[in-house]
N, C-alpha and C positions, 0 to 999 in steps of 0.2 A: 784203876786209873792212876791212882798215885806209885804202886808198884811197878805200873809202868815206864810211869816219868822217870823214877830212879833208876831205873834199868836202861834205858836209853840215855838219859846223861850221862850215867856212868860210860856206858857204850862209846861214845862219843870221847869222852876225855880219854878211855880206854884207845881208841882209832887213831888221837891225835898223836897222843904218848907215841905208839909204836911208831910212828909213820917218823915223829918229830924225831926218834932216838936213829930209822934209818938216814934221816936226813944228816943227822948230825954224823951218823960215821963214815955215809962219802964226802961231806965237806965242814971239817970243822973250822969252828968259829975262828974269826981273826981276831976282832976287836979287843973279846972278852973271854977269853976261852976256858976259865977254871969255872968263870960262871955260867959258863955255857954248857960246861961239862956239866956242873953238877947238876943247873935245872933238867936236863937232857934226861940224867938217869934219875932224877926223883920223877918223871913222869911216870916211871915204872910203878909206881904207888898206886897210881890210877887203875892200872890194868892189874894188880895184883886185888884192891878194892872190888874190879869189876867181877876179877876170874872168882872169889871168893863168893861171892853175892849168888852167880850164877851155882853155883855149887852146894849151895846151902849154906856155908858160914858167913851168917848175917851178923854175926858179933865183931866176928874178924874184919867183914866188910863194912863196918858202919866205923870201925878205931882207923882202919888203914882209908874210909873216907875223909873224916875229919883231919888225919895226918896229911893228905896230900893235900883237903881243903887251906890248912895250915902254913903250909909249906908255899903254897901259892899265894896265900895273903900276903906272907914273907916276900917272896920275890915281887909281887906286886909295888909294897912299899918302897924296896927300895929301888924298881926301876920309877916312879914315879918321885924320888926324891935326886935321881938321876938327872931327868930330863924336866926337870923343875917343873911338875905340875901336865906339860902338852898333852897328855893322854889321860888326862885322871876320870873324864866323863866315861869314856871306850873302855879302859882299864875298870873302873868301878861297875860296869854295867859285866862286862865279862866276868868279874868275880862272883856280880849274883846270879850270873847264871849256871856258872862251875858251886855255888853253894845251894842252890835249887837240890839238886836232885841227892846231894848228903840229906838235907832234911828231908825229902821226899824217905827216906830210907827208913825212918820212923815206922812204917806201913810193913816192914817187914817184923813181923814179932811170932812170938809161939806158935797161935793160931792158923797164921798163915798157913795157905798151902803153898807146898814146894813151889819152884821154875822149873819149868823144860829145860836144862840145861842146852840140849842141842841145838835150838835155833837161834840161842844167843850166842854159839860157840861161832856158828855158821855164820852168824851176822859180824860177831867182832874181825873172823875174817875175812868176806866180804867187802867191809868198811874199809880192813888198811888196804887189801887190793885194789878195792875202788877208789881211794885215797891217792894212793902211791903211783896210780895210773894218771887222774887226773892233775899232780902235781907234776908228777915227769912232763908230762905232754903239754901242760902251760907256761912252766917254765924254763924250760928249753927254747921251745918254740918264741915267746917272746913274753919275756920276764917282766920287759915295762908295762905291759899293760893287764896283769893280772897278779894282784894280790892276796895272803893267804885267806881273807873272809871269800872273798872270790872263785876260790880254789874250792871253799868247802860249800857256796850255795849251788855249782856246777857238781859237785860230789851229791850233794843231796836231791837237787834237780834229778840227775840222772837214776840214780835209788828210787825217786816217786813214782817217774817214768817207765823203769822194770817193774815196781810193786804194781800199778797198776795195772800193766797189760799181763799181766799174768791173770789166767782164769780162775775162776773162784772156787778150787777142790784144794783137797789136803795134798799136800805134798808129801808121796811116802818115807824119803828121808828125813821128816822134820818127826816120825814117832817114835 
């Protein structure tokens, strides 16, 4: 259970990262744009943490979790010293949920049995296609009235929606 939490939050910051790094290179930032840059490609952290984890380097993936957890504390601060405070409740609740599943990662040690690699591979891509569909087709279509939490419980919504109607046998590419 706990192995799993951290495989799926990883998963998850792993989907965002991608999707957020395509977002960034058809429309880069105006406002702030070195800082946009750089959160843009430290998100690659995430997905290098995840790609690690699935593959068996849990050492590597527990340093390059902390670093990205890190790195987002970083930016957390000082966009909250930015906007003096307006998001600190959202902003601190989103950090513990991106620090969740680093410690959830504890549960990966010696002992452990392996991942299946492939259904996490399957899943991470998946997630940015599912992602990157549902973000195109929202925001396009009409931008004021859908937001990125928005974006991702229709992203997830629809994920629940295939897991479930799918029948209950193994799926022969997933061995």
């Amino acid at each position: 259970m706990v192995r799993r939490l951290a495989l799926v939050g990883l998963l998850a910051q792993a989907v965002a990262a991608l999707v957020g790094i395509g977002a960034w290179l058809g429309s880069p930032s105006v406002t702030n744009p070195i800082a946009a840059d750089v959160q843009a490609l430290l998100g690659l952290v995430w997905v290098a943490a995840y790609l690690c984890l699935v593959t068996g380097r849990w050492r590597a993936a527990r340093w390059l979790a902390v670093t990205a957890l890190a790195q987002a504390s970083v930016f957390f601060g000082v966009d909250l010293v930015a906007v003096e405070g307006a998001y600190g409740l959202s902003g601190t609740v989103g950090l513990l949920l991106e620090a969740l599943p680093v410690v959830a990662l504890v549960a990966f040690h010696r002992q452990a049995p392996p991942v299946k690699a492939r259904p996490w591979l399957v899943a991470l891509l998946a997630g940015v296609g599912l992602l990157t569909v549902a973000m195109a087709v929202t925001y396009v279509s009409v931008p004021a009235l859908v937001d990125w939490p928005g974006v991702v419980c229709v992203a997830v919504f629809v994920a629940a929606v295939v897991y479930l109607s799918v029948p209950r046998r193994p799926w022969r590419f997933w061995r």
